[in-house]
VMD Tcl script that builds the backbone (N, CA, C; Angstrom):
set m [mol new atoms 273]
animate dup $m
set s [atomselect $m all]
$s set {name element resname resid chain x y z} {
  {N N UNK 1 A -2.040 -0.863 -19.172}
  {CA C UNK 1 A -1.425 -1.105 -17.889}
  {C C UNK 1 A -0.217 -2.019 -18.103}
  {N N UNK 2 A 1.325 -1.701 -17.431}
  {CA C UNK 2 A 1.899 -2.482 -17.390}
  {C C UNK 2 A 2.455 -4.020 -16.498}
  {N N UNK 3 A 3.134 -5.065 -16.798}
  {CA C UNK 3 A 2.767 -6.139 -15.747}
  {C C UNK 3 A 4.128 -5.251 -15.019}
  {N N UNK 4 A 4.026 -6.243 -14.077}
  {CA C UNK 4 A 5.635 -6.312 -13.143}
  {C C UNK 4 A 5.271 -6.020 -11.342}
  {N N UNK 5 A 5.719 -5.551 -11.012}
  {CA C UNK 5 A 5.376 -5.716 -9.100}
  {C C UNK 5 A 6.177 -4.239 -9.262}
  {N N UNK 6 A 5.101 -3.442 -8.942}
  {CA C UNK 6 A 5.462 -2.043 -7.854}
  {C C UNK 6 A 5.266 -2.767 -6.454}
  {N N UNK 7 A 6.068 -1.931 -6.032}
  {CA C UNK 7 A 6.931 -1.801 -4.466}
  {C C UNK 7 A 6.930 -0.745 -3.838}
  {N N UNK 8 A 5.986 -0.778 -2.662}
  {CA C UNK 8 A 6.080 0.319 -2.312}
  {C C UNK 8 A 6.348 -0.110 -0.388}
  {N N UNK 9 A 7.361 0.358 -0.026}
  {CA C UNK 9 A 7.552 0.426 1.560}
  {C C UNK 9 A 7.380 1.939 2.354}
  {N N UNK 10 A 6.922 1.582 3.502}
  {CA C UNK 10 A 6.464 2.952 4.710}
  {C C UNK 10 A 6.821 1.881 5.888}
  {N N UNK 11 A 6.599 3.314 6.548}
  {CA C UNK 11 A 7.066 3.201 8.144}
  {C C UNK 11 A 5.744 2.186 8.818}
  {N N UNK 12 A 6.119 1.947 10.221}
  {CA C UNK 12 A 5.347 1.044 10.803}
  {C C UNK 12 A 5.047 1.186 11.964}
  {N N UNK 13 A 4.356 2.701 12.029}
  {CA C UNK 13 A 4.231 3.340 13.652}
  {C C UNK 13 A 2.900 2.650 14.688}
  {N N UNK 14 A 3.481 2.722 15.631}
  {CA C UNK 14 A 2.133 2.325 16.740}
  {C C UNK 14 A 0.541 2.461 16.364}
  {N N UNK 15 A 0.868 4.234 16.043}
  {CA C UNK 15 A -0.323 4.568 16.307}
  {C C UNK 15 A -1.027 4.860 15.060}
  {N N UNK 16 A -0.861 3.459 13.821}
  {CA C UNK 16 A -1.318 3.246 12.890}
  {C C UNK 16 A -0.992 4.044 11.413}
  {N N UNK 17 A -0.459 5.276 11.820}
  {CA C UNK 17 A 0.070 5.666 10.503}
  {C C UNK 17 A 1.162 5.016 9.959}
  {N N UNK 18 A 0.739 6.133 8.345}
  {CA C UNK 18 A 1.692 5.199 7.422}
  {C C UNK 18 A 1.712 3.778 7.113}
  {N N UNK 19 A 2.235 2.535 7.333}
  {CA C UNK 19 A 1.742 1.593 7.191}
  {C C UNK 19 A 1.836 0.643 8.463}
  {N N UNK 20 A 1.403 1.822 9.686}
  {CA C UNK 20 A 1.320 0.739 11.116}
  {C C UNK 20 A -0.088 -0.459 11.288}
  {N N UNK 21 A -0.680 -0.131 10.086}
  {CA C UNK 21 A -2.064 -1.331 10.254}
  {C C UNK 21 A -2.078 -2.676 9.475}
  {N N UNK 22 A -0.752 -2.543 8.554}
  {CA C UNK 22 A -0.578 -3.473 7.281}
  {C C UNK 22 A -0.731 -4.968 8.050}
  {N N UNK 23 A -0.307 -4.978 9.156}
  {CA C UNK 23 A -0.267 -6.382 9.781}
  {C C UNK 23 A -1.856 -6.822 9.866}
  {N N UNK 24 A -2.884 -5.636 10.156}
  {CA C UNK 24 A -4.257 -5.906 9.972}
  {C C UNK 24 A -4.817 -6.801 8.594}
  {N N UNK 25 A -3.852 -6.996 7.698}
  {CA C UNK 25 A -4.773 -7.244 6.439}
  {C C UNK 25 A -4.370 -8.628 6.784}
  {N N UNK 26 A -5.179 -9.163 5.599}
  {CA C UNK 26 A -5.557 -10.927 5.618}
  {C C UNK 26 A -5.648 -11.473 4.197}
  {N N UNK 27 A -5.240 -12.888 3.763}
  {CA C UNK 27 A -5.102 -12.880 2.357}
  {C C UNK 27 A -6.861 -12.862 2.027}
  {N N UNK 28 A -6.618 -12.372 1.092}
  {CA C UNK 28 A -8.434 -11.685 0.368}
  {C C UNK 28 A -8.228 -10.806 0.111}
  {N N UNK 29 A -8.122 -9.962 0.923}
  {CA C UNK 29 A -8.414 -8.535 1.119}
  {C C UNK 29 A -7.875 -7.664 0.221}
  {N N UNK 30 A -9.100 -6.514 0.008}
  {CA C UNK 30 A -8.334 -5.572 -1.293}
  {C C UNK 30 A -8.177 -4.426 -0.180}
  {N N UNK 31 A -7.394 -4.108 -1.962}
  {CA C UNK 31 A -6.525 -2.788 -1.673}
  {C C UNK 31 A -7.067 -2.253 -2.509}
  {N N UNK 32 A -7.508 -0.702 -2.223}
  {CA C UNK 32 A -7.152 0.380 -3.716}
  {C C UNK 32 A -6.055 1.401 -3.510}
  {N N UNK 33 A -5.849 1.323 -5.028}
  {CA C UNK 33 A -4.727 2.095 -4.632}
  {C C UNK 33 A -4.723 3.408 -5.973}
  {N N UNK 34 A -4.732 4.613 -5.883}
  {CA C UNK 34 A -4.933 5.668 -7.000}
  {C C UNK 34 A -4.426 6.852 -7.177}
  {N N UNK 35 A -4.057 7.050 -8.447}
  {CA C UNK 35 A -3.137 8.226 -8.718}
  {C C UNK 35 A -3.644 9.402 -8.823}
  {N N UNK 36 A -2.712 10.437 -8.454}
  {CA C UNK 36 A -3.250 12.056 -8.371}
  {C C UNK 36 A -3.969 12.052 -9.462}
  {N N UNK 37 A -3.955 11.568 -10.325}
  {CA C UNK 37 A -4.786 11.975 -11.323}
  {C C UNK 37 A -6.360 11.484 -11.456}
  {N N UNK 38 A -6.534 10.336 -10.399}
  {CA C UNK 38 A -7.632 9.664 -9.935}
  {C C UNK 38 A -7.802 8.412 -10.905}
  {N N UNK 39 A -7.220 7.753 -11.693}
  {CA C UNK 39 A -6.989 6.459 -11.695}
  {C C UNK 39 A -7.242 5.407 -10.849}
  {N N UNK 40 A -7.808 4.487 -10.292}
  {CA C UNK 40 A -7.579 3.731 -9.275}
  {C C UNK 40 A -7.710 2.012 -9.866}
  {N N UNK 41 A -7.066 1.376 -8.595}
  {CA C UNK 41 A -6.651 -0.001 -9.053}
  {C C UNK 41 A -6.558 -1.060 -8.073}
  {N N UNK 42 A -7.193 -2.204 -8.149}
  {CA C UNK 42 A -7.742 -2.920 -7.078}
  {C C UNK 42 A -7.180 -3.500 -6.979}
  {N N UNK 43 A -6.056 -4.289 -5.847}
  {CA C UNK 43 A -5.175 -5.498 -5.841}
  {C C UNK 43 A -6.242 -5.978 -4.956}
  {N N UNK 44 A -5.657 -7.595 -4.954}
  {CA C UNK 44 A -6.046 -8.863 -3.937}
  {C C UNK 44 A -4.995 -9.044 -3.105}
  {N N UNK 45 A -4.349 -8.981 -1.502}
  {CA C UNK 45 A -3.557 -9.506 -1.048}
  {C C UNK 45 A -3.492 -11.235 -1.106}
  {N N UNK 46 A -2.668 -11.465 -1.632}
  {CA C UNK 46 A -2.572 -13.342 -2.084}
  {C C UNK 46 A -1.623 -13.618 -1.029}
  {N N UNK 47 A -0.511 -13.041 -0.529}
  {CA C UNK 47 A 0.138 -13.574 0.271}
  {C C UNK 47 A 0.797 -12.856 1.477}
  {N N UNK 48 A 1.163 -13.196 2.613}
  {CA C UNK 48 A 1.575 -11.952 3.487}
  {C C UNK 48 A 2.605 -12.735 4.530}
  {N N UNK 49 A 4.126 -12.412 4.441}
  {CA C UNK 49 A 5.223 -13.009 5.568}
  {C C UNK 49 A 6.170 -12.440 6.013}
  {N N UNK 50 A 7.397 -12.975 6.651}
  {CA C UNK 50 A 8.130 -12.177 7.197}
  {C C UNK 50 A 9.485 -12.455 6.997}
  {N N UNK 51 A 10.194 -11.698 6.397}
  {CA C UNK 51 A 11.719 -12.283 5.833}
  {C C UNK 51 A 12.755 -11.108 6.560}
  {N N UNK 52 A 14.099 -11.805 6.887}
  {CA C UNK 52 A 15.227 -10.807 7.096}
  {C C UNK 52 A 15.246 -9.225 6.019}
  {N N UNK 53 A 15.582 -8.664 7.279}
  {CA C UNK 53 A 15.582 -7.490 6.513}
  {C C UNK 53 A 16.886 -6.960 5.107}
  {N N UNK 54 A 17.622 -8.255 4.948}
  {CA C UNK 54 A 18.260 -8.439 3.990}
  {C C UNK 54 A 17.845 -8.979 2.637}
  {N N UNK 55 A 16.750 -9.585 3.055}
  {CA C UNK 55 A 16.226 -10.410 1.726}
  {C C UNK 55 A 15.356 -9.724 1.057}
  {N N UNK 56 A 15.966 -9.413 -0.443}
  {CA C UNK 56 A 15.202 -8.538 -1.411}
  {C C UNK 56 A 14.297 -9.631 -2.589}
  {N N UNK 57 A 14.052 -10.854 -2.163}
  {CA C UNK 57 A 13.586 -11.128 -3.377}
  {C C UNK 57 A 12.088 -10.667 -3.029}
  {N N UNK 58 A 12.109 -10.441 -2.546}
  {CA C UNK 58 A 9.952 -9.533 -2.660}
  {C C UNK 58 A 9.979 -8.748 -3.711}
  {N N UNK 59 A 11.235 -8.271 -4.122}
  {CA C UNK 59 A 10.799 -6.924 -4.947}
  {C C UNK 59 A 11.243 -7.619 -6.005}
  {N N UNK 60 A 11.723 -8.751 -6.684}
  {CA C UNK 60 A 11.538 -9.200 -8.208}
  {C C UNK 60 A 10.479 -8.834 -9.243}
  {N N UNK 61 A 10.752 -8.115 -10.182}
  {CA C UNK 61 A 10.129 -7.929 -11.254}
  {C C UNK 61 A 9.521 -9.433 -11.946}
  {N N UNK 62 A 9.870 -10.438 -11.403}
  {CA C UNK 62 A 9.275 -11.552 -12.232}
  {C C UNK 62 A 8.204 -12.027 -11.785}
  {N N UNK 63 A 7.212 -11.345 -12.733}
  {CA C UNK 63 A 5.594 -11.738 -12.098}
  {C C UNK 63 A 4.858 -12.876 -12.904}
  {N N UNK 64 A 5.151 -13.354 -13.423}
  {CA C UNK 64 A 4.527 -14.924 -14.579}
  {C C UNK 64 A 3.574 -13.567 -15.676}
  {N N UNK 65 A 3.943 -12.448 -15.900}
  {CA C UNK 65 A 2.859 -11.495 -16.795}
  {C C UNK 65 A 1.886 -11.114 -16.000}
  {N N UNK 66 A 2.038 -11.282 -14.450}
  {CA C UNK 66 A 0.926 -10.205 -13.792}
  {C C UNK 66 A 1.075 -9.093 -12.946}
  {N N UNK 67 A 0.007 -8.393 -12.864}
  {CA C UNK 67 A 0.145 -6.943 -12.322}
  {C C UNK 67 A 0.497 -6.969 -10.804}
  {N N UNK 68 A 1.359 -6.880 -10.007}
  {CA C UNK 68 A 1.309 -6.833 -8.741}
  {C C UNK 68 A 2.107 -5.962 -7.793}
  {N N UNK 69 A 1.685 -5.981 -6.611}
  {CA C UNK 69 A 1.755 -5.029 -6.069}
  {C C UNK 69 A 2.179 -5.821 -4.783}
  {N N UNK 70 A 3.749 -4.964 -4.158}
  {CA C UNK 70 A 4.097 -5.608 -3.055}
  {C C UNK 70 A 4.215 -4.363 -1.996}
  {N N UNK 71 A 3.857 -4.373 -0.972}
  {CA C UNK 71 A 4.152 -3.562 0.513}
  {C C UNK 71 A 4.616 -4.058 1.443}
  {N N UNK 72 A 5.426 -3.417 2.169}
  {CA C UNK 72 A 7.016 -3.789 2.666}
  {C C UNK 72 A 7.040 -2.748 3.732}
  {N N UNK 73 A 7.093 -3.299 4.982}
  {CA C UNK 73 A 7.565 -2.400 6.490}
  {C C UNK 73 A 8.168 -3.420 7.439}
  {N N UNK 74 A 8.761 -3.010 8.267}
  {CA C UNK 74 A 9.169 -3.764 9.854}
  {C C UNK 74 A 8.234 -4.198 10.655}
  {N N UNK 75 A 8.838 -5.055 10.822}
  {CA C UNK 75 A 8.159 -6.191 12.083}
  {C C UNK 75 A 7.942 -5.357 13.358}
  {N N UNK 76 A 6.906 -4.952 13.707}
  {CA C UNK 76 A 7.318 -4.187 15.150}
  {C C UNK 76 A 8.108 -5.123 16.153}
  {N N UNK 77 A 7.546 -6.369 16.096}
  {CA C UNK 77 A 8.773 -7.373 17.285}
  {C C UNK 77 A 9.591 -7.515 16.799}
  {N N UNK 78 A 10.514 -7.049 15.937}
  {CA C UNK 78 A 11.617 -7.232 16.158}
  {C C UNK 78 A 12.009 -6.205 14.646}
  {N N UNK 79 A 12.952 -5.288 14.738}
  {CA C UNK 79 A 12.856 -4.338 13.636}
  {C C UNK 79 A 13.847 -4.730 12.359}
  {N N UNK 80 A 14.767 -6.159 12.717}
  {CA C UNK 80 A 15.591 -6.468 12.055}
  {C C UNK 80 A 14.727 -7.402 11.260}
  {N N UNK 81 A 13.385 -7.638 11.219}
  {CA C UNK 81 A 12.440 -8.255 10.295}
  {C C UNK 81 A 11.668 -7.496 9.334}
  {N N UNK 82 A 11.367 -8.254 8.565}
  {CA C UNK 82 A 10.093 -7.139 7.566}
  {C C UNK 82 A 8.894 -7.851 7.013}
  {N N UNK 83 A 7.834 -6.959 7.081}
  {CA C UNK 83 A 6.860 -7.623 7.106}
  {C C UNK 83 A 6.290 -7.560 5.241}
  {N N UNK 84 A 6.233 -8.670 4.637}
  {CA C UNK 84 A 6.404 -8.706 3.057}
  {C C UNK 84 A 4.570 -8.635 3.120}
  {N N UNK 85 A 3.487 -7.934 2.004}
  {CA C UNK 85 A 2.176 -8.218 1.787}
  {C C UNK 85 A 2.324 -7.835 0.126}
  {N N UNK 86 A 2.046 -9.120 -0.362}
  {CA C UNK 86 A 2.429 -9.522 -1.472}
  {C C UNK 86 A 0.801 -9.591 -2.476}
  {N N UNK 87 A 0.462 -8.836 -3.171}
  {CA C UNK 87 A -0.971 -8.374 -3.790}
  {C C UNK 87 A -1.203 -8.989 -5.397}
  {N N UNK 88 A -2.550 -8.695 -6.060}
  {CA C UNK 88 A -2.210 -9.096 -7.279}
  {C C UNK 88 A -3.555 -8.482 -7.840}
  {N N UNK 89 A -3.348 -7.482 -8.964}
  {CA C UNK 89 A -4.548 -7.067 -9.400}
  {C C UNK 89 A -5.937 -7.499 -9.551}
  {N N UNK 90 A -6.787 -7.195 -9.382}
  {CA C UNK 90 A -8.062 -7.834 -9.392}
  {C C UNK 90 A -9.283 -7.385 -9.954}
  {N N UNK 91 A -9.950 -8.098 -10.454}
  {CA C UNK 91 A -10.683 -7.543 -12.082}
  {C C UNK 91 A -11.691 -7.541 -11.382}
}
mol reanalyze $m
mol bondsrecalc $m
mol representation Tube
mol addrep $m
């Protein structure tokens, strides 16, 4: 497995698709996440906020050598925000 922060952003619809529930999660909480090929891989959400929709440092590759995983959508109050949920593999 390699380190670094995949990034992955979706939409942020009402009626929960795509990633309209992301605001539901809480730091703890896992994720799985798994490839067509059926691989799968457990993050921890460690952190979760809200930055201008200009500000790219969420997606830095500089992880101190760990595996992580960031998800990225709009603020429904206000769409010029984004909502950062910032993860970290979990053994």
């Amino acid at each position: 497995m390699k380190y670094g922060n995949l990034v992955i952003v979706g939409h942020n619809y009402k009626n929960g698709k795509f990633f309209g529930n992301l605001k539901k999660l809480t730091v703890g909480d896992n994720i799985f996440l798994s490839s067509s090929k059926g691989n799968a891989q457990m993050y921890k959400v460690y952190n979760m906020y809200i930055v201008d929709e200009t500000d790219k440092s969420c997606i830095s590759q500089e992880t101190n050598g760990k595996i992580e995983l960031t998800l990225i959508t709009c603020d429904n109050n206000n769409n010029s925000k984004r909502l950062i949920v910032k993860c970290r593999v979990s053994n």
